[in-house]
One Martini backbone bead per residue (centre of mass of N, CA, C, O) as a GRO file, in nm:
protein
   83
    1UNK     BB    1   2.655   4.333  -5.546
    2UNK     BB    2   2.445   4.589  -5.567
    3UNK     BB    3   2.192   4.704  -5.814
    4UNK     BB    4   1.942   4.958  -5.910
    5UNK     BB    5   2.061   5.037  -6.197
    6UNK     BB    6   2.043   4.961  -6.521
    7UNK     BB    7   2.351   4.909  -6.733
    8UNK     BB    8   2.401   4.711  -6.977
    9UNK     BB    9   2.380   4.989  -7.207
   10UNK     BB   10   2.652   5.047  -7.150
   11UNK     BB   11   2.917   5.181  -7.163
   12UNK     BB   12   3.237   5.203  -7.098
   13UNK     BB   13   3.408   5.400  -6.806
   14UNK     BB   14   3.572   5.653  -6.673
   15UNK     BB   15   3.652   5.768  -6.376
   16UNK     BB   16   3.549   6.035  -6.169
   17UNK     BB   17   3.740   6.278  -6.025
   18UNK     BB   18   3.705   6.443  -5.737
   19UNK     BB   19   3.719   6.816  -5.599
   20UNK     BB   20   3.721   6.720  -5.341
   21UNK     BB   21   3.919   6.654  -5.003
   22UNK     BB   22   3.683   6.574  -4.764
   23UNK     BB   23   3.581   6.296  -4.854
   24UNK     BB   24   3.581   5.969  -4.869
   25UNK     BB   25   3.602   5.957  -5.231
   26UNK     BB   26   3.812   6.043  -5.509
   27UNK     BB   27   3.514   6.031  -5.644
   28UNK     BB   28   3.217   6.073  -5.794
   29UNK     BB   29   2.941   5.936  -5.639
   30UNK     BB   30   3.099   5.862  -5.409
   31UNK     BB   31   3.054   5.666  -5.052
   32UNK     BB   32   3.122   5.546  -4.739
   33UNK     BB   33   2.994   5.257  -4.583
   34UNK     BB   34   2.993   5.154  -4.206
   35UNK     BB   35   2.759   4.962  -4.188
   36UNK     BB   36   2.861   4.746  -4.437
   37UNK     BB   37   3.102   4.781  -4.581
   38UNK     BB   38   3.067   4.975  -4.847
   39UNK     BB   39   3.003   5.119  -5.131
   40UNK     BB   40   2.828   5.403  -5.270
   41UNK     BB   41   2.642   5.480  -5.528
   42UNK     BB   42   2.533   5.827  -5.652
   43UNK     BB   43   2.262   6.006  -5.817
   44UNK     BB   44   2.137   6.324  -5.959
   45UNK     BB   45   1.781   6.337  -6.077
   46UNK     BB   46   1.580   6.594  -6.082
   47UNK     BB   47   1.705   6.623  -5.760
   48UNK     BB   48   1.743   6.335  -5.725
   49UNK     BB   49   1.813   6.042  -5.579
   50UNK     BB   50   2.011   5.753  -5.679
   51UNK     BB   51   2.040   5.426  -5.655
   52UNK     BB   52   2.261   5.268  -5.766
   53UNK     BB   53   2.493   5.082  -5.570
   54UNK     BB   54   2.693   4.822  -5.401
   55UNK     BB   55   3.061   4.811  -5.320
   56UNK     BB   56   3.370   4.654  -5.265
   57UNK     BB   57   3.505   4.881  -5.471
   58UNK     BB   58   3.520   5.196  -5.532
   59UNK     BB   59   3.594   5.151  -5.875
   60UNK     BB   60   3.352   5.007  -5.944
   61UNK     BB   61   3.152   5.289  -5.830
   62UNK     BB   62   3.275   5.480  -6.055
   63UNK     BB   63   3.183   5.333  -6.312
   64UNK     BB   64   2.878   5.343  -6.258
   65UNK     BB   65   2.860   5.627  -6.237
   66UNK     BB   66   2.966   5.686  -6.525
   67UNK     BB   67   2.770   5.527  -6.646
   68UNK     BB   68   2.488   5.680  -6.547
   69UNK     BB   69   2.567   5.955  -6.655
   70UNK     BB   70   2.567   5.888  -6.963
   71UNK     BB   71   2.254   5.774  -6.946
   72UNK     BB   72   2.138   6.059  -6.841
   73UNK     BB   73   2.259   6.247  -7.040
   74UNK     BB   74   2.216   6.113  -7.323
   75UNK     BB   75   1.928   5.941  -7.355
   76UNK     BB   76   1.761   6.152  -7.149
   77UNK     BB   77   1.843   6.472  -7.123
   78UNK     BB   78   1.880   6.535  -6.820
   79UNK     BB   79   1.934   6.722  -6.516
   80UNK     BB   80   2.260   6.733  -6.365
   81UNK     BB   81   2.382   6.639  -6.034
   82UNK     BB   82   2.609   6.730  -5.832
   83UNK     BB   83   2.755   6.638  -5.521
   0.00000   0.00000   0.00000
């Protein structure tokens, strides 16, 4: 598993649940890479896009996006854009 946004301080979240039904993933913010074998979480802030991590799991990379949305939704209150 590598991350690239240090989540250590935020506390656990549940998974959100993707309202496409044509992704890859069930949840926002996942998606899996075919060239790595692996799924790959990213957010967008201020219209850039964020690689949270990669990971073996689909459900651990909805963990960390549902982290990640609440620390910068919370802490920074940066204007959130959802995929």
């Amino acid at each position: 598993m590598k991350k690239c946004i240090d989540l250590s301080d935020v506390p656990p979240q549940l998974p959100i649940k993707s309202s496409r039904k044509n992704g890859s993933s069930k949840y926002q913010g996942v998606s899996f890479d075919k060239g790595w074998n692996k799924w790959r979480a990213r957010i967008k802030i201020d219209g850039k896009s964020k690689f949270i991590g990669s990971y073996d799991s689909e459900e651990k990379a909805a963990i960390d996006y549902a982290r990640a949305k609440f620390k910068y939704k919370e802490d920074h209150d940066l204007p959130l854009a959802e995929r």
